[in-house]
N, CA, C and O atoms as CSV, one atom per row, in Angstrom:
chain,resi,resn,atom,element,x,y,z
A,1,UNK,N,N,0.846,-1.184,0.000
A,1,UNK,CA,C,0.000,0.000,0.000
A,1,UNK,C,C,0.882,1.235,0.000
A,1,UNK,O,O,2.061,1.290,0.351
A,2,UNK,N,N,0.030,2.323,-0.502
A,2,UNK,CA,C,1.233,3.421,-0.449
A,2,UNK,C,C,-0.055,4.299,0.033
A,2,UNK,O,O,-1.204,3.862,-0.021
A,3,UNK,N,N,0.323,5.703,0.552
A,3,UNK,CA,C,-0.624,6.691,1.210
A,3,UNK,C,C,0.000,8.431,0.239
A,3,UNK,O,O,1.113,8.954,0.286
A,4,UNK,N,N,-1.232,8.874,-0.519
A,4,UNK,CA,C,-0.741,9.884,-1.273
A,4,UNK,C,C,-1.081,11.161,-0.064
A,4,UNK,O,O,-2.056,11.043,0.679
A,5,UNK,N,N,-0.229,12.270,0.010
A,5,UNK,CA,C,-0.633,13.717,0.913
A,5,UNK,C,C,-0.970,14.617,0.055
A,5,UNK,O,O,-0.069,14.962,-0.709
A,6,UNK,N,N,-2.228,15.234,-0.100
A,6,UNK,CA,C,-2.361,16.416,-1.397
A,6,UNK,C,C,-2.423,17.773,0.045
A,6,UNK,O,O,-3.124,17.720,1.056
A,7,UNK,N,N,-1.912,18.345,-0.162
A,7,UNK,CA,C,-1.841,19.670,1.502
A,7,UNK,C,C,-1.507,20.875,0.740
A,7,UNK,O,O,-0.589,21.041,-0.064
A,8,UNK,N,N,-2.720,21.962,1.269
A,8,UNK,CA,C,-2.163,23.233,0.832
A,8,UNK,C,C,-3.181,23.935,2.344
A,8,UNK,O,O,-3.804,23.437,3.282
A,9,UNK,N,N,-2.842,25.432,1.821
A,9,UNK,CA,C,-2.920,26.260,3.357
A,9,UNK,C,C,-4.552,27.048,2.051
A,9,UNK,O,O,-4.388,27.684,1.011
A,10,UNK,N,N,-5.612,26.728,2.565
A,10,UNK,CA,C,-7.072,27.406,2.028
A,10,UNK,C,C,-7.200,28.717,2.478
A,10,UNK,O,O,-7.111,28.825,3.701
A,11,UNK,N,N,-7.450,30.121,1.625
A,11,UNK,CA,C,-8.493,30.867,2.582
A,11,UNK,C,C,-9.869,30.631,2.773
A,11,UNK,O,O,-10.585,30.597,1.772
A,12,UNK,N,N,-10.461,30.428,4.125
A,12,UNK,CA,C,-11.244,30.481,4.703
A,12,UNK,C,C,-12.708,30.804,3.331
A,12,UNK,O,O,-13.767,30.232,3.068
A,13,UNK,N,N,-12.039,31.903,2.829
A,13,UNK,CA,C,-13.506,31.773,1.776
A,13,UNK,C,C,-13.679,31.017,0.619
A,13,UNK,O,O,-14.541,31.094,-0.257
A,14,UNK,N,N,-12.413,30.031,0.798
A,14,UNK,CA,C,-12.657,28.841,-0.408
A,14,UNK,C,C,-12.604,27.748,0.420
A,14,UNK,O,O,-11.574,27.118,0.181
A,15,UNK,N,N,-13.185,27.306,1.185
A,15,UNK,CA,C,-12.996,26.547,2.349
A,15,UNK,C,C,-14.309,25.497,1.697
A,15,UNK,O,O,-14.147,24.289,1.519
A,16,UNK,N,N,-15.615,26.241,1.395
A,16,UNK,CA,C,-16.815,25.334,0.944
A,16,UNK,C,C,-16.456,24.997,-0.406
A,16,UNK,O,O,-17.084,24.007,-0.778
A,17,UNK,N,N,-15.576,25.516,-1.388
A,17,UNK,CA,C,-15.351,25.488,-2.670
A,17,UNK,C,C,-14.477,24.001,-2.457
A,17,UNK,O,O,-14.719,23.115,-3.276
A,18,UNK,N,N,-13.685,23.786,-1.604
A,18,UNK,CA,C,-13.173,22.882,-1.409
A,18,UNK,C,C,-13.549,21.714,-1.352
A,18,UNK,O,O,-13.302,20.694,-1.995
A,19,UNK,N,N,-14.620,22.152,0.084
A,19,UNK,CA,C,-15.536,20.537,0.610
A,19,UNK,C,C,-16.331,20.062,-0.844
A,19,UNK,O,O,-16.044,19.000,-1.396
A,20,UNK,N,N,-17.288,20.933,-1.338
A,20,UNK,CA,C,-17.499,20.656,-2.585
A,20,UNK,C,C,-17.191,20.179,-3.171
A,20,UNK,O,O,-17.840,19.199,-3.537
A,21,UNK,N,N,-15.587,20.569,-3.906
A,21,UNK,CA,C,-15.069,19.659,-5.155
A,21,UNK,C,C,-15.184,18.451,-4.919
A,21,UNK,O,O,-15.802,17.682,-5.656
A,22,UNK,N,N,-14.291,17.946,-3.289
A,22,UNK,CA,C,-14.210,16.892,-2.839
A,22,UNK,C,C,-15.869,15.851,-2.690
A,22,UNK,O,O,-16.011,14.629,-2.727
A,23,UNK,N,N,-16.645,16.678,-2.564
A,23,UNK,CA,C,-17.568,15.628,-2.701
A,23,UNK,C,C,-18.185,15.437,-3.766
A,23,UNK,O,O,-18.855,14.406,-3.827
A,24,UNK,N,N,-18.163,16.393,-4.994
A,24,UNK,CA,C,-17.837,15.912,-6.186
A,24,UNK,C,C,-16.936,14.782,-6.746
A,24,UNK,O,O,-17.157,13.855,-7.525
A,25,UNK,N,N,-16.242,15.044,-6.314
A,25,UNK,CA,C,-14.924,14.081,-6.624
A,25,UNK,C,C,-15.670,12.437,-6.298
A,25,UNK,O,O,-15.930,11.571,-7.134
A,26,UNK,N,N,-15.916,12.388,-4.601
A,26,UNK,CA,C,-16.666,10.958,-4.340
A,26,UNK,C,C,-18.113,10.406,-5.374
A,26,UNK,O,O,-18.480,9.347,-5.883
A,27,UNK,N,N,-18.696,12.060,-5.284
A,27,UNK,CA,C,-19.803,11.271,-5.957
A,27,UNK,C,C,-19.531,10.986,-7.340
A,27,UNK,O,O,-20.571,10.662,-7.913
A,28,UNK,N,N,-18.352,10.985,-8.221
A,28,UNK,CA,C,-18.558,11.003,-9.104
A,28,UNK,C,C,-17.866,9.094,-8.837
A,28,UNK,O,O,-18.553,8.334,-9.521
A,29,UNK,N,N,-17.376,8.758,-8.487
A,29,UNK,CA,C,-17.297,7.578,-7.710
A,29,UNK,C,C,-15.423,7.011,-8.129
A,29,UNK,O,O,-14.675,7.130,-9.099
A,30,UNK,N,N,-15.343,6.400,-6.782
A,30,UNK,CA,C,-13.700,6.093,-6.785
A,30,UNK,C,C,-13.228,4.739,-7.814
A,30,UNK,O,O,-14.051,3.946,-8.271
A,31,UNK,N,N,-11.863,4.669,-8.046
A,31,UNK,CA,C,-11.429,3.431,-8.607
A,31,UNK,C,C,-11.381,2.619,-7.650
A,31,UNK,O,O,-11.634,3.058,-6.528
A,32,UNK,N,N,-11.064,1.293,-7.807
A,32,UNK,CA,C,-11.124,0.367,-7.125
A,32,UNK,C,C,-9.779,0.419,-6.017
A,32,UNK,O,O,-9.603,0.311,-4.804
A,33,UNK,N,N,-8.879,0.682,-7.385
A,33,UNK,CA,C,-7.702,0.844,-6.700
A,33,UNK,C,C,-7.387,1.836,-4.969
A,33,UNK,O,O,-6.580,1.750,-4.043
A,34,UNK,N,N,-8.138,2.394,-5.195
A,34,UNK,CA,C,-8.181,3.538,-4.043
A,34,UNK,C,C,-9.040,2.790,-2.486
A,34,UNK,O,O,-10.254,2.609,-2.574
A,35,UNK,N,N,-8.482,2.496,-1.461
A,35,UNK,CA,C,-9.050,1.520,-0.469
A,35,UNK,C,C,-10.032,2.403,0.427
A,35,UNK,O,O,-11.155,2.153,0.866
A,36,UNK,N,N,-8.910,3.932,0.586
A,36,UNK,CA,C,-9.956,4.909,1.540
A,36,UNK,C,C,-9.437,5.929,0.863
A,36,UNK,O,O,-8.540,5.788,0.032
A,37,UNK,N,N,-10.146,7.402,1.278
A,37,UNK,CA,C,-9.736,8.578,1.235
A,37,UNK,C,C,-10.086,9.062,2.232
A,37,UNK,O,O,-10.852,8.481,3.001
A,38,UNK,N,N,-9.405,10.727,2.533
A,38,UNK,CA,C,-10.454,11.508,3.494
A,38,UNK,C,C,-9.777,13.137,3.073
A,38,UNK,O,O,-8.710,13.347,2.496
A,39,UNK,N,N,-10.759,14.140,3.560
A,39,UNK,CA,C,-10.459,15.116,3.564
A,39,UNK,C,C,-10.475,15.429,5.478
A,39,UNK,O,O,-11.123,15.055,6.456
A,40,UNK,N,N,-9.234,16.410,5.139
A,40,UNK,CA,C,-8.687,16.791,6.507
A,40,UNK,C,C,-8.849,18.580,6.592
A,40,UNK,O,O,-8.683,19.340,5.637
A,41,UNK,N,N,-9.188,18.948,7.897
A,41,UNK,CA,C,-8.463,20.126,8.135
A,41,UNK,C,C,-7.818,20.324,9.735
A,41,UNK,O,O,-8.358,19.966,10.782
A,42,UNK,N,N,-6.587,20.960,9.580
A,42,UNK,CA,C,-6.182,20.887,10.610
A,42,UNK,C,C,-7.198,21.038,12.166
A,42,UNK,O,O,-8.105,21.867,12.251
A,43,UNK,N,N,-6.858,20.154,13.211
A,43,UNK,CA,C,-7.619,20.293,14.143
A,43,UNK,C,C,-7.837,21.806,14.883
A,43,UNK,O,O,-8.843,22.208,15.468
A,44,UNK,N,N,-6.901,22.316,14.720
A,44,UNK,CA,C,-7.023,23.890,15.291
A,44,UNK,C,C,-8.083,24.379,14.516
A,44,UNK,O,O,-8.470,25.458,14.965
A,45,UNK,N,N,-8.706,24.006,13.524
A,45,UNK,CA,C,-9.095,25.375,13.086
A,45,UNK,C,C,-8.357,25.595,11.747
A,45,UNK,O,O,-8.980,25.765,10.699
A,46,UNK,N,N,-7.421,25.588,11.796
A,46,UNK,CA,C,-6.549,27.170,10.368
A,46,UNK,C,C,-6.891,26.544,9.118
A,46,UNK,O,O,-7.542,25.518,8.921
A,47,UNK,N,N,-6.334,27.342,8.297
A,47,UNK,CA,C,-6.267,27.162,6.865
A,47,UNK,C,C,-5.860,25.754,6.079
A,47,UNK,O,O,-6.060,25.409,4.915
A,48,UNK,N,N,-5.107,24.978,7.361
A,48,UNK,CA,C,-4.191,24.012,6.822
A,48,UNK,C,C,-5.252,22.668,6.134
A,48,UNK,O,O,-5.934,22.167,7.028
A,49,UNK,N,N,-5.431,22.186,5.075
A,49,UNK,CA,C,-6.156,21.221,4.649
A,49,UNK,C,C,-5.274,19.951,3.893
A,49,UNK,O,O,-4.209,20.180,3.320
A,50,UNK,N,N,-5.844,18.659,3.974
A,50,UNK,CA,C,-5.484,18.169,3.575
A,50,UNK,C,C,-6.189,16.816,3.092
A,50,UNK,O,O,-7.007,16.213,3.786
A,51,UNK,N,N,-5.692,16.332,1.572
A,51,UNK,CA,C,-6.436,14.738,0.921
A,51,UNK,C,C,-5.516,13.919,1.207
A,51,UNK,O,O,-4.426,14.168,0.692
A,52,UNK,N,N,-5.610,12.704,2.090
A,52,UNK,CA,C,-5.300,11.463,2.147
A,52,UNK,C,C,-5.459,10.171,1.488
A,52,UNK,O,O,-6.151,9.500,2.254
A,53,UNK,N,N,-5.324,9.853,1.011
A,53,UNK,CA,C,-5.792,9.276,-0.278
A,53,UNK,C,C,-4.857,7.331,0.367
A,53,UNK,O,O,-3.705,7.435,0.790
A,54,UNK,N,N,-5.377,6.148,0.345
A,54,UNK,CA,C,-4.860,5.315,0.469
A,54,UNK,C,C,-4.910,4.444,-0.672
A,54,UNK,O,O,-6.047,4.154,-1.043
A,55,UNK,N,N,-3.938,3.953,-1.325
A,55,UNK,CA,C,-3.746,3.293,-2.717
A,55,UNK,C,C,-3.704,1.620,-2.397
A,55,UNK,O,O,-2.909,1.227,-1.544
A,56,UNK,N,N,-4.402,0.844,-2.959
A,56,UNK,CA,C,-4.009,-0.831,-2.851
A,56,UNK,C,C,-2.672,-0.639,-3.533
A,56,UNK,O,O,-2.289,-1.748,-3.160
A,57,UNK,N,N,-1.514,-0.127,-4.291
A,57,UNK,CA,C,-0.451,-0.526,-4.616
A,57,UNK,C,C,0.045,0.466,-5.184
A,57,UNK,O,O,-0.806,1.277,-5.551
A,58,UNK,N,N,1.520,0.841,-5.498
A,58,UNK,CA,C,2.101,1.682,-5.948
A,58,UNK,C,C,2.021,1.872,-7.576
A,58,UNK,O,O,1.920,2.900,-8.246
A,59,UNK,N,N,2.112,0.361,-7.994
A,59,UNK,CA,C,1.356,0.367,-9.251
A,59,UNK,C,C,0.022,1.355,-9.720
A,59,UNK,O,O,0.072,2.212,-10.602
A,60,UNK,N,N,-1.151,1.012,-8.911
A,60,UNK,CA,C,-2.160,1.431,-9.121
A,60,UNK,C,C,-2.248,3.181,-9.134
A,60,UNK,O,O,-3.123,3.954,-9.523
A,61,UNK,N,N,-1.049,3.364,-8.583
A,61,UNK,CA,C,-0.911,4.973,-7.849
A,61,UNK,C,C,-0.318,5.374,-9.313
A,61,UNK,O,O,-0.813,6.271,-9.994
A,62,UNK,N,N,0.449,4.842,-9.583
A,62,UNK,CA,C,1.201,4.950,-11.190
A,62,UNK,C,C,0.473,5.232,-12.078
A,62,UNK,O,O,0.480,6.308,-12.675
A,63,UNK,N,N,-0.387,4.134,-12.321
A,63,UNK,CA,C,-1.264,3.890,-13.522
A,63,UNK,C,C,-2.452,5.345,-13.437
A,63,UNK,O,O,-2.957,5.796,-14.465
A,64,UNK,N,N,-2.647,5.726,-12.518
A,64,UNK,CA,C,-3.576,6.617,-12.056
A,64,UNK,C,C,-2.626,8.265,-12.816
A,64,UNK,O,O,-2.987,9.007,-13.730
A,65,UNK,N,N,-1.852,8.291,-12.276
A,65,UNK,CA,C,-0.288,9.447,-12.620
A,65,UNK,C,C,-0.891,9.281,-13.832
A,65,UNK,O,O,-1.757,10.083,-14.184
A,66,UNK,N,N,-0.525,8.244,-14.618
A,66,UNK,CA,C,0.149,8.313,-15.652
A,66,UNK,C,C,-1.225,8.742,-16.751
A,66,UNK,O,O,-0.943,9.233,-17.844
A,67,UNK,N,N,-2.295,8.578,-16.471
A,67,UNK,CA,C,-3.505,8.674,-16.893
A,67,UNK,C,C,-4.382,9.784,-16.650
A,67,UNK,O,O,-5.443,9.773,-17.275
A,68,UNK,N,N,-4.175,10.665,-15.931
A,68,UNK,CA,C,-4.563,11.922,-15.576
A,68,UNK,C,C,-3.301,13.087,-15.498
A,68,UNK,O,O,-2.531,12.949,-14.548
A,69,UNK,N,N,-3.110,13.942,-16.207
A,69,UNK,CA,C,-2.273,15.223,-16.714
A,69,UNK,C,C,-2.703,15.988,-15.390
A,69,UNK,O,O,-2.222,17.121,-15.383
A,70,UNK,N,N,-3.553,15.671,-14.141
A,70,UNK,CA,C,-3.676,16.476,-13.041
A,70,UNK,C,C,-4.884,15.389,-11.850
A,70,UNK,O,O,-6.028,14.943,-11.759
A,71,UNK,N,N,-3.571,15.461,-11.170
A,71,UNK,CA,C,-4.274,13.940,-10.543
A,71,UNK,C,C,-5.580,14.525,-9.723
A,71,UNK,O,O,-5.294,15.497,-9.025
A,72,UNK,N,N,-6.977,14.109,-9.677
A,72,UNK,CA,C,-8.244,14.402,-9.253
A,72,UNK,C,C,-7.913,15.542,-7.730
A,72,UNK,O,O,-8.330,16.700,-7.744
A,73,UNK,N,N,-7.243,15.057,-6.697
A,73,UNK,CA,C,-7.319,15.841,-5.291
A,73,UNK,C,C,-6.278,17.030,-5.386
A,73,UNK,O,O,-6.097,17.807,-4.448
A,74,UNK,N,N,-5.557,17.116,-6.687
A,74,UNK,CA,C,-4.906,18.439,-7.086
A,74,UNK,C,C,-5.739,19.219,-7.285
A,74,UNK,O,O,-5.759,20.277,-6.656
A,75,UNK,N,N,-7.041,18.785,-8.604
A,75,UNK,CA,C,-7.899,19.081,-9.402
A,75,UNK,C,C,-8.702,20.054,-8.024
A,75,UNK,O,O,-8.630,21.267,-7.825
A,76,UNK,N,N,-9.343,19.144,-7.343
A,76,UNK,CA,C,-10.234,19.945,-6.063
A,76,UNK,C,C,-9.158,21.224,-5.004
A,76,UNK,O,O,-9.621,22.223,-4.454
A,77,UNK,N,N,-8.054,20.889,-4.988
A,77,UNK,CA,C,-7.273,21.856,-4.250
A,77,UNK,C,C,-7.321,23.570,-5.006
A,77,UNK,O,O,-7.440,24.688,-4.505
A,78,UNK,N,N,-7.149,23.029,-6.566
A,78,UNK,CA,C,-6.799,23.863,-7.551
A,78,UNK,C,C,-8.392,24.764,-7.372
A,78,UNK,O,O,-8.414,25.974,-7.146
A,79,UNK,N,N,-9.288,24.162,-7.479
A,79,UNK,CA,C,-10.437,24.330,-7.789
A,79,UNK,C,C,-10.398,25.336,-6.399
A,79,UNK,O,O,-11.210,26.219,-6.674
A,80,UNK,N,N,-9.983,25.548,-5.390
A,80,UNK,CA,C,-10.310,26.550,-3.677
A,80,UNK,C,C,-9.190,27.211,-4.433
A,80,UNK,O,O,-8.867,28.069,-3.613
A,81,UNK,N,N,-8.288,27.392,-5.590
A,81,UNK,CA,C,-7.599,28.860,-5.729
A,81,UNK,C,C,-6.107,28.168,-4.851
A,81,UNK,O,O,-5.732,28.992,-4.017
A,82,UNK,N,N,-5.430,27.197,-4.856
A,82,UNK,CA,C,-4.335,26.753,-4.026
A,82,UNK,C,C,-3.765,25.758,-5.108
A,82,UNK,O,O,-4.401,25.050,-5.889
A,83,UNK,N,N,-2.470,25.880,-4.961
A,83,UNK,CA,C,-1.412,24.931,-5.265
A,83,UNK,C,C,-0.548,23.817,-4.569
A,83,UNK,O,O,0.615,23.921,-4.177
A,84,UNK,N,N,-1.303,22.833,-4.513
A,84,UNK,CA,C,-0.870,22.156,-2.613
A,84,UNK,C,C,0.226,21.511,-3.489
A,84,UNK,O,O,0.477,21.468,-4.693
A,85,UNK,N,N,1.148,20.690,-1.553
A,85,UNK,CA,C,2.130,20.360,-1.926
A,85,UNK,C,C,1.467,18.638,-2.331
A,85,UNK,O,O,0.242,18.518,-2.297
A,86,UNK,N,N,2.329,17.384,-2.697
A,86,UNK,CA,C,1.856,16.544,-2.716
A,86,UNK,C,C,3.156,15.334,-2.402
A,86,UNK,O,O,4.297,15.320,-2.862
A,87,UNK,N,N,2.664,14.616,-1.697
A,87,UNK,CA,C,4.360,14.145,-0.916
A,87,UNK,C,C,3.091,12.270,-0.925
A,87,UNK,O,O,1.871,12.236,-0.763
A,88,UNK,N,N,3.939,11.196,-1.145
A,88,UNK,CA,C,3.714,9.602,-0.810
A,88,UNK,C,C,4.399,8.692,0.357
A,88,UNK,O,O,5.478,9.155,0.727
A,89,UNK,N,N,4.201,8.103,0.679
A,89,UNK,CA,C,4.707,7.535,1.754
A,89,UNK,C,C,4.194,5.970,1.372
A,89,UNK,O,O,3.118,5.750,0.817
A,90,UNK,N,N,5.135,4.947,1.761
A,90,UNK,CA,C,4.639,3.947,1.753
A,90,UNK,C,C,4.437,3.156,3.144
A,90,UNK,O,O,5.282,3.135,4.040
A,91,UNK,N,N,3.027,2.428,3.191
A,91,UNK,CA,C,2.456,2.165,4.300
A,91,UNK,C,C,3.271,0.999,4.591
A,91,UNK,O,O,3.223,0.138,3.713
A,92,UNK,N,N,4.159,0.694,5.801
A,92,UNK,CA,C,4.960,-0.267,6.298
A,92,UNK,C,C,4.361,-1.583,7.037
A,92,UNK,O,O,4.622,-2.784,6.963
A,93,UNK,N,N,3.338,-0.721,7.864
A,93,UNK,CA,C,2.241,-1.149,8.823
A,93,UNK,C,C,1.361,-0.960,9.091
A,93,UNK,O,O,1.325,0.002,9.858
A,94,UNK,N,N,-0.317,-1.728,8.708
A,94,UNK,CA,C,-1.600,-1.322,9.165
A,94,UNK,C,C,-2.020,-2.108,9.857
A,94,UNK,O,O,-1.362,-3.098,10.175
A,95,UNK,N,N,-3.298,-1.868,10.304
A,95,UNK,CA,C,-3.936,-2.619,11.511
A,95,UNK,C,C,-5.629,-3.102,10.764
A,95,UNK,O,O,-6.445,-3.730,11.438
């Protein structure tokens, strides 16, 4: 499994533009490949947001890249007026 980070800092008045895309995004419905997602915002409160995205395989994370010129939780970041960062990690250990 690998875990994608899509994170950028929102203003507050693109904050619903955000939740939106993102539930656009679900309803328009996930690949298989994709096990969970979630949208985050920091627990304080601030600007800080973030898509978590969990992949069945690094492959699948690839094939996804390689097939979209702007991977979907960029697409919704882009969409609140932000350029997030986007960082992977591979999952070592789940429960």
């Amino acid at each position: 499994m690998i875990a994608s980070f899509v994170e950028g800092k929102v203003e507050p008045k693109q904050f619903d533009v955000l939740v939106q895309g993102y539930r656009a995004l679900l309803a328009a419905g996930l690949p298989d490949a994709i096990r969970a997602t979630y949208l985050m915002q920091a627990a304080d409160g601030s600007a800080v947001w973030r898509i978590v995205t969990i992949w069945r395989s690094c492959e699948d994370l690839q094939t996804m890249r390689a097939s979209n010129p702007v991977p979907p939780a960029v697409q919704v970041f882009r969409s609140a007026k932000v350029e997030p960062a986007v960082r992977f990690f591979d999952v070592i250990v789940s429960s």
